[in-house]
DONU-541249 format. One record per atom (N, C-alpha, C, O): residue in one letter; x, y, z. Coordinates in steps of 0.001 Angstrom, whole numbers, plus 524288, in hexadecimal, padded with zeros to 5 digits. Atoms other than C-alpha are relative to their C-alpha. Layout:
N
AXYZ/...
% end
This chain:
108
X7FBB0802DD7FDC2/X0A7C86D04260694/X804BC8038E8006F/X80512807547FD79/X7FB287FD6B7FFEC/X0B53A6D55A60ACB/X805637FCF77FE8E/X805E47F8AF800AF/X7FED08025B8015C/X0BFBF6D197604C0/X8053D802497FD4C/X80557806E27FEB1/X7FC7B7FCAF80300/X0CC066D6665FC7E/X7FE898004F7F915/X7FBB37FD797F66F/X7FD4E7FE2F8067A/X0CFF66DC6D5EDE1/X8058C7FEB58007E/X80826800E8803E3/X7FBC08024F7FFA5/X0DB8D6D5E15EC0B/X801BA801857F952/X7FF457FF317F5E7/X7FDA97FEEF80461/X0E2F96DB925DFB6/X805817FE1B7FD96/X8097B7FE0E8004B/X7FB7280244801DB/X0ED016D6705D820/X80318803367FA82/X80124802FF7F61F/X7FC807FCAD80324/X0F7376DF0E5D052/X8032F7FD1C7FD1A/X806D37FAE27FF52/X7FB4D802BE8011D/X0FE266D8AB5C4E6/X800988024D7FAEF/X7FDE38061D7F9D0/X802827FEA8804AE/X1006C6D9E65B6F9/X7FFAD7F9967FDB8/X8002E7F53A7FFB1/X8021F80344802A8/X0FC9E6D2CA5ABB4/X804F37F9CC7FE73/X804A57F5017FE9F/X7FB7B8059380202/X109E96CAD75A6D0/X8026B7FCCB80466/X806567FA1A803A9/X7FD7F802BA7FBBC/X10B9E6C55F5B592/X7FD3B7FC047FEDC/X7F9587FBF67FC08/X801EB80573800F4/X1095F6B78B5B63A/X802177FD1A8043F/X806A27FD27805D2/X7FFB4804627FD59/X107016AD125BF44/X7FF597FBA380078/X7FB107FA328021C/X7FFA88045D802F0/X10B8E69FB45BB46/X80016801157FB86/X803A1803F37F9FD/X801587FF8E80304/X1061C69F265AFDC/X7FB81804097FD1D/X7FA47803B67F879/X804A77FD057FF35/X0FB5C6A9055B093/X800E4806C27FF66/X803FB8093C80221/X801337F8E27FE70/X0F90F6B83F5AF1A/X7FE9D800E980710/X7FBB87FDF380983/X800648005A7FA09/X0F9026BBBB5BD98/X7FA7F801258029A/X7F8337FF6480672/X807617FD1B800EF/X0EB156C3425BBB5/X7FBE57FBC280019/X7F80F7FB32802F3/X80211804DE801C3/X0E7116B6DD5B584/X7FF957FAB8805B7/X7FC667F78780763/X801BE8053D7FBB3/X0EA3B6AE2F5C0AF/X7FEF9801DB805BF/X7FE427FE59808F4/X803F07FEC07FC1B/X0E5156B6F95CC3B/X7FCB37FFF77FF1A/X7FA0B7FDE080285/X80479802AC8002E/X0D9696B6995C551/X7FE097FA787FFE9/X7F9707F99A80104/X801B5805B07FF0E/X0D9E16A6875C492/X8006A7FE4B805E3/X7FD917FA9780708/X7FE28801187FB9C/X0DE936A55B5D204/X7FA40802E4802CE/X7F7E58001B805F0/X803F3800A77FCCB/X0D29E6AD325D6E5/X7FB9E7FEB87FEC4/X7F86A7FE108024B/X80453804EE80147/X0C8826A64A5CF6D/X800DC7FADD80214/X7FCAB7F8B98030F/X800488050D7FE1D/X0CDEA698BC5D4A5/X8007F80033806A8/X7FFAF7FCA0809C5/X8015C7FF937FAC0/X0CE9D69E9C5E184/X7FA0A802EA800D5/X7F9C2805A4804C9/X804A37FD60800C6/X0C0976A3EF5DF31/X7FEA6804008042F/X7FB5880487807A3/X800F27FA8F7FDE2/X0C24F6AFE75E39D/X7FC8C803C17FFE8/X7F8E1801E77FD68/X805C37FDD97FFFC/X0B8286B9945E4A6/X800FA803E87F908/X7FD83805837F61C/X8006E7FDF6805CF/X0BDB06BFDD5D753/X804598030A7FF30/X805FF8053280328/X7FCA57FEF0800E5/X0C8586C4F95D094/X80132803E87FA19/X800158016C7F622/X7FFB07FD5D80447/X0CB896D01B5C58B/X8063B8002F7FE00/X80A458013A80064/X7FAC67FD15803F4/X0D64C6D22C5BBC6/X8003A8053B7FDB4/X7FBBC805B67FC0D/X7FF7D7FB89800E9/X0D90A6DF5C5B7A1/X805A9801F37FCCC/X80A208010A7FE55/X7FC667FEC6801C9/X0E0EE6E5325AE35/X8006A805BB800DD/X7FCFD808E37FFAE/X7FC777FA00800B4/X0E9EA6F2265B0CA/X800A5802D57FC19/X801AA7FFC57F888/X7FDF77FC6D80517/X0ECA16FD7E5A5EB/X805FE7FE3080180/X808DD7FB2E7FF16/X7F8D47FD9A7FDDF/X0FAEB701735AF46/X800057FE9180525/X7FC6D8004D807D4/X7FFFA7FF277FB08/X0FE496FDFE5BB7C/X806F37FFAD802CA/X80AC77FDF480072/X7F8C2800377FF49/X10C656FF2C5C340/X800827FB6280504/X7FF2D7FC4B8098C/X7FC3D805ED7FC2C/X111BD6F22A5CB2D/X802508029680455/X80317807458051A/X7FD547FEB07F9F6/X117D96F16B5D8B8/X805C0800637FCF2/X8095D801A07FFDC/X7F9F57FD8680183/X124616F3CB5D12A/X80064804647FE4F/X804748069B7FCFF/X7FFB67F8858001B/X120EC7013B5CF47/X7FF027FF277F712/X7FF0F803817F507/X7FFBB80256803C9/X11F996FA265BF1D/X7F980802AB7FE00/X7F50A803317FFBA/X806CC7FCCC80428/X115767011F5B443/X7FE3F7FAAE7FDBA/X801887F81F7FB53/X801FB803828015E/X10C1F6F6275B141/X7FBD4800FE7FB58/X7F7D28034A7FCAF/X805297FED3803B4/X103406F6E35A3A8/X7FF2F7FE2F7FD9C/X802927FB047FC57/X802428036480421/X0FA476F1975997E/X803768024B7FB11/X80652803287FED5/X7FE3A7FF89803F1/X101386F58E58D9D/X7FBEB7FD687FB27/X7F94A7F96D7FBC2/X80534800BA80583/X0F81A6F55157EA9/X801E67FA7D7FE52/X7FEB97F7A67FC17/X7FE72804A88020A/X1006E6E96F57BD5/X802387FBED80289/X803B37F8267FFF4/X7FCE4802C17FC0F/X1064F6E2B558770/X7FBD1801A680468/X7FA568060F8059F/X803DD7FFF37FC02/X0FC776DE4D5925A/X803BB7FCD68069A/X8024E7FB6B80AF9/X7FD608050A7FB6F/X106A56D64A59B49/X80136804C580524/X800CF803F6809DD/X7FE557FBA37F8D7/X10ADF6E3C55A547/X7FB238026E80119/X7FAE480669803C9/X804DE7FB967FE60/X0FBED6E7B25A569/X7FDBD7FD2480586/X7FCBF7F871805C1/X800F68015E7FBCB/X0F7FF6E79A5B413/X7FBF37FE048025F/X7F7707FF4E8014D/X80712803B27FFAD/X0EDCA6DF775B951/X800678000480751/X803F08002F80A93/X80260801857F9EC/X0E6B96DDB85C6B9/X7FD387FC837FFF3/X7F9EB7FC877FC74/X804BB802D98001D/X0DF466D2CA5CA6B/X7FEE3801D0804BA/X80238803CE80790/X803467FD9C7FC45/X0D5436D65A5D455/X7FE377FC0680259/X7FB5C7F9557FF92/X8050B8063F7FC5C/X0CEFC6CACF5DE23/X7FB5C80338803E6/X7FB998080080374/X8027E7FEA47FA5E/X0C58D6CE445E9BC/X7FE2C7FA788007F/X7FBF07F6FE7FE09/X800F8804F37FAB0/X0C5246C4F55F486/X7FE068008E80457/X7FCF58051580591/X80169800B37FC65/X0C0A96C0E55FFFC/X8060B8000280348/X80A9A7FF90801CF/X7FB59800E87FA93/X0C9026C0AC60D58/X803D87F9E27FE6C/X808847F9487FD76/X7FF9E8066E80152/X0C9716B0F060AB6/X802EB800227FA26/X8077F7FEF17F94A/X7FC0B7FFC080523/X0CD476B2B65FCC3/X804A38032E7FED6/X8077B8032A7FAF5/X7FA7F7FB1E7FF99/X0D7866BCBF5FF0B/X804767FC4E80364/X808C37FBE380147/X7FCAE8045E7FD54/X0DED66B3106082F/X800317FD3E7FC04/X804787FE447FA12/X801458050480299/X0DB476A7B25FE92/X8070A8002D7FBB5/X80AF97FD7F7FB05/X7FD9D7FF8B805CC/X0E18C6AF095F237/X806A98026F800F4/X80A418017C7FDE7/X7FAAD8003E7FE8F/X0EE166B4F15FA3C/X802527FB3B801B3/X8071A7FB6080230/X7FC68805577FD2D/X0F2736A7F25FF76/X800D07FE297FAF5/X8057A7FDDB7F9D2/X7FE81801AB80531/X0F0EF6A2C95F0FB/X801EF802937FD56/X802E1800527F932/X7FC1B7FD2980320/X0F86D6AD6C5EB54/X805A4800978023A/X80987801F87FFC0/X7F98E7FFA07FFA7/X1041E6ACB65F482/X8006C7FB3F8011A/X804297FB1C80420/X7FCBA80311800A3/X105F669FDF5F44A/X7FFE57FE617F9D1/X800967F9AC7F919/X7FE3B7FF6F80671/X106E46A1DF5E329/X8044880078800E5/X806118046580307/X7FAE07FE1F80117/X1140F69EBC5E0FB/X800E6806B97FBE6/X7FD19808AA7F9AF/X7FD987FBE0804DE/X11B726AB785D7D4/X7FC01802FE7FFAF/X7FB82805447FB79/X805C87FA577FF90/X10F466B4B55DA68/X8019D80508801A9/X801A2805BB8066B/X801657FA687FB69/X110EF6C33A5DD99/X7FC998030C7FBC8/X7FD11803DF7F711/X803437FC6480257/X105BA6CB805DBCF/X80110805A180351/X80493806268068F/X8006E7FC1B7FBE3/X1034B6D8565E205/X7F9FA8003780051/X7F73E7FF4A7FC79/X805AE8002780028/X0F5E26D97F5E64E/X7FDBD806238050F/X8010980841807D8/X800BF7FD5A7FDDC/X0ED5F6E3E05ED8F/X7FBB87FC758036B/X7F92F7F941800E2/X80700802707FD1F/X0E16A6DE2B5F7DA/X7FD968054C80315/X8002A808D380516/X802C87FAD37FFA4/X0D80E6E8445FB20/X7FC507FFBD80406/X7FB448044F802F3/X8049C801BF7FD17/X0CC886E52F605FA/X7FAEF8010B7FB91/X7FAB28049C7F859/X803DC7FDAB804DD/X0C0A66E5515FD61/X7FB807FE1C8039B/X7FC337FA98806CF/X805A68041F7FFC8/X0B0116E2BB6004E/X7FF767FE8E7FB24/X8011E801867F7BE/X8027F8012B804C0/X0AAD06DBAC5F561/X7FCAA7FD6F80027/X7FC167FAF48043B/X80419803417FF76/X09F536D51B5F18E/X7FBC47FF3E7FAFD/X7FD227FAAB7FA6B/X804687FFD0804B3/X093A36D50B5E4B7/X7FB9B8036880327/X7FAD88047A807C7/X803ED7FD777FF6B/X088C06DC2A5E378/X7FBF77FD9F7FC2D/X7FD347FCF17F794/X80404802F0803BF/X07B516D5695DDED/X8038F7FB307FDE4/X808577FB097FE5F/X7FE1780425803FB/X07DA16C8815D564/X7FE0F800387FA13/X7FA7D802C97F820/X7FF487FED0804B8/X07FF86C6585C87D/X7FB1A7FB1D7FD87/X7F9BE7F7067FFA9/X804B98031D80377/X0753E6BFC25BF64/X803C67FA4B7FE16/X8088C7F9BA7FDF3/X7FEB680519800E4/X077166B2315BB99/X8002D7FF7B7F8F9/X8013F7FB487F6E4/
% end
């Protein structure tokens, strides 16, 4: 299938509503059953404010995270229309053209 990588740049102590922001792009594309979605944690990374972002041995809240989706054409429309009309949302995100697809199935 063709389709996008749709990346999402944040860190860890952002929050939306009530939520870790990581936390609720991953709920948001499970209830939009999306074709699948990763969290990822950063060592260092630097922000669109030009800003040093890191995990620190004792403080996890500035360590940088990506969540990762791949979509379809259809779900890439679906999940931008439901993210800009989120009130108080800014993410930064990357979308990428991607193929994707499985190989063999998995045992029962």
């Amino acid at each position: 299938m063709k389709g996008y990588q749709i990346t999402f740049f944040t860190v860890q102590d952002r929050r939306h509503g009530h939520k870790q922001i990581g936390d609720w792009l991953l709920d948001l594309a499970k209830s939009m059953q999306l074709q699948g979605a990763t969290l990822i944690g950063a060592q260092t990374g630097v922000g669109g404010r030009h800003r040093l972002h890191s995990a620190h041995f004792l403080e996890l809240a500035d360590q940088p995270l990506e969540v990762t989706m791949i979509v379809s054409e259809e779900e890439s429309v679906r999940l931008f229309e439901r993210l800009n009309a989120e009130p108080n949302l800014e993410l930064f995100y990357a979308k990428t053209p991607v193929e994707f697809g499985s190989i063999g199935r998995a045992e029962q």
